[in-house]
C-alpha positions, 0 to 999 in steps of 0.5 A, a space after each residue: 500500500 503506498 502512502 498519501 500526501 494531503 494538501 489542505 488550505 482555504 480556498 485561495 491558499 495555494 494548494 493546488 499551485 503548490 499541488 502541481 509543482 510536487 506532481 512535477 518533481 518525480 515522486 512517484 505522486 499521482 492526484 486523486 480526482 475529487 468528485 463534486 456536485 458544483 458547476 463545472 469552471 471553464 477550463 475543467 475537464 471531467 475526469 481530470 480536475 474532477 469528476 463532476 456528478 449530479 446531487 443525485 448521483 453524490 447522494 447514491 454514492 454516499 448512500 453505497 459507502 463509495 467514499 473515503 470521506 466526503 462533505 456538503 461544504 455549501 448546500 447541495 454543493 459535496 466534495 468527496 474522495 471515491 475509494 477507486 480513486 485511491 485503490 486505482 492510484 495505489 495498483 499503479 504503484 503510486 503514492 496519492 496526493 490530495 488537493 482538498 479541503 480543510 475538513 476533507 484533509 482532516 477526514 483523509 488523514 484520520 482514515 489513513 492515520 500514519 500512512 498520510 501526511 497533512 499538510 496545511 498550507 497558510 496563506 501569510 494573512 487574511 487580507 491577502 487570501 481575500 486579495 488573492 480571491 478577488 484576483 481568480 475573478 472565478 466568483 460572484 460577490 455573493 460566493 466571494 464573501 462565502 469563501 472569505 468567511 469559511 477561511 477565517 474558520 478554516 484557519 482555526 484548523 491549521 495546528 491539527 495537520 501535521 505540518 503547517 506551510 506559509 504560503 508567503 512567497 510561492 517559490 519557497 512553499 513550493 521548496 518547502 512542501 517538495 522537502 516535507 513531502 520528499 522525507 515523509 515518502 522516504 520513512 
């Protein structure tokens, strides 16, 4: 059984940045695909960013026990990981490595236990992140504010992951996760 690298922040943190970069340095990672019930953004491809379902078809899911952990992180909008996702990645040789979010991490790393490292990455202040949000120009103002508001929560989260990255200057985050994450695989 292979390992699992778990990145978690608040929307806007760098995770998936930061995710890329690590899929890029040959350690043997492969991302596991999240399936969600939210609306597909323009440049997402089904079954490569995420495996895109209907409420309905989440629902079934939940009710088959077919994830390792899910969420409704806003109404009728879930997050999950599928167990063949991880079974798929784990009969290919790999380690599995996580983009997801704050209560998604802590639920992942939970099930794998010692097998995981958690890692939170967290962004050098508030104000920043919200600057950040405002900059994808993905959002409404009304989903803007949401997502700034979970933030400010999700923080409080930061010290029950196994290591906390300040996602200050990118290139360092990047740095530094490669090295937690290259010594974490080689225990």
């Amino acid at each position: 059984m292979g390992k699992c690298i778990i990145l978690s922040a608040p929307s806007g943190g760098g995770k998936t940045t930061i995710m890329r970069h690590l899929l890029e340095c040959n350690l043997g990672l492969e991302f596991s695909i999240s399936a969600c019930t939210r609306n597909k953004r323009a440049k997402e491809i089904d079954g490569k960013d995420y495996y895109f379902l209907s409420v309905e078809e989440f629902k079934n899911k939940i009710a088959n026990n077919e994830f390792v952990e899910w969420e409704e992180v806003y109404a009728d909008n879930f997050y999950g990981t599928l167990k063949t996702e991880v079974e798929r990645i784990w009969a290919a040789g790999k380690h599995v490595i996580f983009d997801v979010d704050v209560k998604g991490g802590l639920s992942l790393k939970k099930s794998f236990g010692d097998k995981a490292l958690g890692i939170f990455i967290q962004p050098p202040s508030l104000e920043e992140l919200e600057k950040r949000l405002y900059m994808r120009n993905t959002e409404t103002e009304e989903s803007l504010q949401k997502r700034i508001k979970k933030a400010a929560y999700e923080l409080s989260y930061a010290p029950q992951f196994d290591t906390i990255l300040i996602n200050d200057t990118l290139e360092k985050a990047c740095k530094d996760a490669e090295e937690k994450v290259t010594e974490f695989l080689a225990s």
